[in-house]
N, C-alpha and C positions, 0 to 999 in steps of 0.2 A: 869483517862482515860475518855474520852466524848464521849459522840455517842447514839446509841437507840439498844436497846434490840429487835430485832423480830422475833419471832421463833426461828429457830434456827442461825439467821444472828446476827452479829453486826454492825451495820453501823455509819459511822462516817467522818469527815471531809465533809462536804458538800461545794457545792462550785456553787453559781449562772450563768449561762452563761451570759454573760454580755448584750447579747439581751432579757434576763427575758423569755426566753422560755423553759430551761431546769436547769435539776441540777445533777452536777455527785456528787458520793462520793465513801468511799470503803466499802469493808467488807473485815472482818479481819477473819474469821472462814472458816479454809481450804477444806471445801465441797462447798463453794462458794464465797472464795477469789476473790476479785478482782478489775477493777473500773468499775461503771453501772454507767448510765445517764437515767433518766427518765424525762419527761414531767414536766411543773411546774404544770401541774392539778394531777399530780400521775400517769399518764395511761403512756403506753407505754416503760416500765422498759424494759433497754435492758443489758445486761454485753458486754462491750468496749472491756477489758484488765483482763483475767481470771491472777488469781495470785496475790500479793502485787502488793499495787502502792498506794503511800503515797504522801501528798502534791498535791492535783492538783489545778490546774491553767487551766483557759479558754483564747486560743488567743483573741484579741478584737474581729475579725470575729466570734465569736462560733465557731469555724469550728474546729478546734483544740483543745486537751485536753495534756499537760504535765504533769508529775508526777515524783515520782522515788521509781525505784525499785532493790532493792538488793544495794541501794547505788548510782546507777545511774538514769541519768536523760534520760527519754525516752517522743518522742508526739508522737498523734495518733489522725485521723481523729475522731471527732466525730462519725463518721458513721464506725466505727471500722476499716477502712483501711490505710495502709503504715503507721504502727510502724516505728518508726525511734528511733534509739539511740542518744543522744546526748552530751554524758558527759562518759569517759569511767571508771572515778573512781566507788570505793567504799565507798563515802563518802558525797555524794553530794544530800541534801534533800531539803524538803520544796520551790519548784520553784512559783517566779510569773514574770506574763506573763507582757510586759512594754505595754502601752496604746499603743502605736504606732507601736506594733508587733515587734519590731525588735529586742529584746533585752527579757533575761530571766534572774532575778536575783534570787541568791539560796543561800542556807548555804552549805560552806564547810570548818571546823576552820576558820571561820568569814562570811562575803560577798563577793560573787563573780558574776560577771555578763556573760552570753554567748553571746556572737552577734551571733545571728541566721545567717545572711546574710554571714560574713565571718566566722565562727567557731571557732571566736578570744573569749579566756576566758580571765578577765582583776579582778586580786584582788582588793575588792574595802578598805577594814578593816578588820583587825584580829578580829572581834570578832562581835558578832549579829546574831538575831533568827528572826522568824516570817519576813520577807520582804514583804511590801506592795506596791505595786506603786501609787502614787496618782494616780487618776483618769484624770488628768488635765494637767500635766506637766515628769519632768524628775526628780521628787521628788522621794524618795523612803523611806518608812517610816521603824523601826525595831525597837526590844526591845531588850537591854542588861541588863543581870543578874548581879547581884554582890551579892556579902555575906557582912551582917552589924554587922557579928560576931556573935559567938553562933549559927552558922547554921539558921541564918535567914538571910531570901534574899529578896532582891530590885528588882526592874523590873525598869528601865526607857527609856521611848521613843525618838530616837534619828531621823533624815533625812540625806541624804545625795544627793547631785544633780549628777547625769547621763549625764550631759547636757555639 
């Protein structure tokens, strides 16, 4: 497990807003579960989204924060207003957000993508973790596991185009 020890929090997953002004992340200790965004100076720590909320992601705009909880995928205004649900499974983690706002790719037994605009989900592969979007394009980067026997295991970085 990663993250930082404080007090009595654990915080973990951190996640830059893509304009370098802020940083959300969780905590995982049920007297103060949930997702916060604070300042990149440290000042101004606020709690978003009381409760889990794993995997977050920044729209391009900052303005948005996605995540998932209990299995679904949920956004929420930075400034803590209009939660929206977006995913009604129990299976759908780790969301990132596409450069060009339109689009959220996530793990659910594999890749999958959401089209914000129409609320179309489109399977992309059975199988991949961690989703990245390039920065630049309709790239999207991920890591799939395998075992090389005797319970050791591989990681390799694969792409796939959105475009």
């Amino acid at each position: 497990m990663s993250g930082t020890a404080r007090g009595s929090r654990w915080t973990e997953r951190p996640a830059w807003s893509p304009n370098g002004l802020k940083i959300a992340f969780t905590v995982r200790v049920l007297d103060s579960a949930g997702v916060y965004v604070v300042d990149s100076t440290g000042a101004n720590l606020r709690l978003v989204k009381s409760g889990a909320g794993i995997g977050i992601t920044w729209s391009p705009d900052s303005r948005w924060l996605a995540f998932s909880v209990s299995g679904s995928l949920f956004k929420i205004k930075e400034n803590c207003d209009s939660l929206t649900q977006l995913t009604p499974n129990a299976t759908d983690y780790r969301p990132s957000w596409s450069p060009d706002g339109k689009k959220i790719v996530y793990v659910n037994a594999g890749l999958r993508a959401l089209d914000l605009q129409t609320s179309t989900i489109m399977n992309l592969v059975p199988y991949g973790e961690y989703p990245s979007w390039h920065p630049n394009s309709t790239d999207v980067l991920f890591v799939v596991f395998a075992q090389a026997g005797n319970d050791r295991y591989f990681n390799e970085f694969r792409t796939i185009s959105l475009a």
